[in-house]
C-alpha positions in Angstrom: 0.0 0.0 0.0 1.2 3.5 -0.6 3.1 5.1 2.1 3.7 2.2 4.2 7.3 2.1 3.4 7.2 5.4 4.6 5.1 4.6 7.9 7.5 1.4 8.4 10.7 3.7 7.7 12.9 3.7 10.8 14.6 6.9 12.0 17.1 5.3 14.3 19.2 2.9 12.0 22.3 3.6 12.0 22.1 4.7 8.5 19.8 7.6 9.5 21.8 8.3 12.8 25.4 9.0 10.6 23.7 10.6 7.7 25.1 8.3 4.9 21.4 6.9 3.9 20.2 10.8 3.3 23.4 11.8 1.6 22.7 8.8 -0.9 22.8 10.0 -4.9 20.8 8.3 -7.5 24.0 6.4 -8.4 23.5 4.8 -5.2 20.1 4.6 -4.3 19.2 1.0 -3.4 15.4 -0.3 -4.5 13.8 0.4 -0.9 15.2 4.1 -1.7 13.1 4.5 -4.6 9.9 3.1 -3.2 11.0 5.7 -0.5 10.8 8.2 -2.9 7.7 6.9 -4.8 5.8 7.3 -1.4 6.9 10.6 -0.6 5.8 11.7 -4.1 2.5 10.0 -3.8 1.7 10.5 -0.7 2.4 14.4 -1.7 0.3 14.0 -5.0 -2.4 12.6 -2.7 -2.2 15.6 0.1 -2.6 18.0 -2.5 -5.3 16.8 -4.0 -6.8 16.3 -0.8 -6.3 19.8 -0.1 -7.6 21.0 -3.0 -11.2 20.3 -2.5 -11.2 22.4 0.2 -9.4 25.3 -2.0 -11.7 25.1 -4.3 -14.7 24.6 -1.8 -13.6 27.9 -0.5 -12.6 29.9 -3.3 -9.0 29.6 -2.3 -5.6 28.9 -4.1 -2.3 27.7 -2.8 -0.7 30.8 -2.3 -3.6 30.6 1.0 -1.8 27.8 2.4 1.3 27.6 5.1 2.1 24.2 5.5 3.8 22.7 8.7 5.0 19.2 9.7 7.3 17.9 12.3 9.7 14.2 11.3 8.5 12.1 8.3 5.2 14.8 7.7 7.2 17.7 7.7 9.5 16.0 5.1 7.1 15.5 3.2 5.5 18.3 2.9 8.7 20.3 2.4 9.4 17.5 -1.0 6.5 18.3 -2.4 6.6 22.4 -1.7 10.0 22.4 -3.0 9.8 19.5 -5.7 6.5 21.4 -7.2 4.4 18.7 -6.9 1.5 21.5 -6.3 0.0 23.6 -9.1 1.2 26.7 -7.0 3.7 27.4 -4.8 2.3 27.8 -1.1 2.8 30.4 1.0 5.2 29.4 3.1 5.8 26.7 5.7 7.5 25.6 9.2 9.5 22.0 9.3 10.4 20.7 12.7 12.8 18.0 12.4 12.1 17.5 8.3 13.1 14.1 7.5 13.9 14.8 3.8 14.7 11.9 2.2 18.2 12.1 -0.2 18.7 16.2 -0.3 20.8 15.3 -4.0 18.1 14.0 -5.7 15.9 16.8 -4.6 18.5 19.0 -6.1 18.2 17.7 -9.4 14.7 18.2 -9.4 15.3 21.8 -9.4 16.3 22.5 -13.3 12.7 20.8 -14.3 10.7 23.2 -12.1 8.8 26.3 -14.2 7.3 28.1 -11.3 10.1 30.5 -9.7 7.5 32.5 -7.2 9.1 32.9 -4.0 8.4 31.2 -1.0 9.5 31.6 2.9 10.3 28.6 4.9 12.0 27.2 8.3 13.8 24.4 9.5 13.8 24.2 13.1 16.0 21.5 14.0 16.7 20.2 17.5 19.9 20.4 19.1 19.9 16.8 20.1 17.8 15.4 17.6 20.3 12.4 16.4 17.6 11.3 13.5 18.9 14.8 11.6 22.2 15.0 11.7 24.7 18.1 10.8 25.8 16.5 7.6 22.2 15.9 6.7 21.3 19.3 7.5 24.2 20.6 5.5 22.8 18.4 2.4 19.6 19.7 3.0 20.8 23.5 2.6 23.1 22.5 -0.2 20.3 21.1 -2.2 18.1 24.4 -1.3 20.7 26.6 -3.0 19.9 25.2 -6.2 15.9 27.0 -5.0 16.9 30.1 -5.0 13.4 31.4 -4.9 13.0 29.4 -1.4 14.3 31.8 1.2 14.6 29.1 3.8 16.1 30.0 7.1 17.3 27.5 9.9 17.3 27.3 13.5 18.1 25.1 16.1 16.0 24.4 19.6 18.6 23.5 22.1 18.1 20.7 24.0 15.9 19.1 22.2 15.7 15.9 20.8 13.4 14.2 18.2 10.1 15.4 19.6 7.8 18.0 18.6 6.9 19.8 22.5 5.7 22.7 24.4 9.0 25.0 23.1 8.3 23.7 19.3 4.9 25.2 19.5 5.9 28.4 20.8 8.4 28.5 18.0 5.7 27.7 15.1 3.3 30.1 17.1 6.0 32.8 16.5 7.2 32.2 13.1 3.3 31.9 11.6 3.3 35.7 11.3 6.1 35.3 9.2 4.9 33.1 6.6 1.1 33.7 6.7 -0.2 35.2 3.1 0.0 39.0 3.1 
């Protein structure tokens, strides 16, 4: 079934722990990865349409939506922002502890996209979150610079591990005003 490789994925192999299985290129990716990857872009596909009855219900478009995720959710919400798999670009959008899956691929993504309208994001990683680690979140802003309409700034809760809390939603309650539609 669709996204059960994604439900089923684990973010504490050791893989995910020292980075290697995000910082895999498409040389490299095994067949798991690309079932990874066919989730992620279905399960996208699927949100957005999803979302779109409601759009269209209330005489909305994308550029009306913030999106915001935490782990797995919020990766996959920032793929198919960034990846334009929606008919618009959103808003903007808040990702606590984005699990991405392979920031290279991503990047290569980027010469195919038509729509360059700009968008404002964060990444709010924590400090002790071992499921994203620095080289991962280096990848992650690597792949972004080839976005250059994504304006997507970082930030780090200290002391925190892989858990979305009490200080994450005082963060997402203070970035919103940021990102809402003007």
């Amino acid at each position: 079934a669709a996204g059960e490789g994604l439900k089923d994925f684990s973010v504490s192999t050791p893989e995910v722990l020292n980075g290697s299985w995000y910082l895999r290129d498409r040389a490299t990716l095994e067949n798991e990865d690309l079932d990874h990857l066919h989730d992620v872009e279905l399960l996208g596909r699927c949100m957005m349409e999803s979302v779109q009855g409601s759009l269209d219900k209330y005489g909305l478009t994308w550029r009306n939506v913030v999106l915001a995720g935490f782990g797995k959710g919020a990766g996959l919400l920032f793929y198919a922002s960034v990846a334009r798999l929606l008919p618009q670009q959103v808003a903007g959008g808040v990702f606590f502890n984005a699990i991405v899956p392979f920031p290279a691929f991503l990047a290569e993504k980027a010469a195919k996209r038509t729509d360059r309208t700009p968008v404002k994001m964060f990444t709010i990683w924590g400090s002790r979150d071992t499921s994203t680690p620095s080289n991962y979140r280096q990848a992650l802003q690597q792949a972004l610079r080839k976005y250059p309409e994504v304006q997507c700034t970082p930030d780090t809760l200290p002391e925190n591990d892989h858990v979305f809390d009490e200080k994450s939603i005082s963060v997402l309650t203070s970035l919103l005003p940021l990102v809402l539609p003007r």
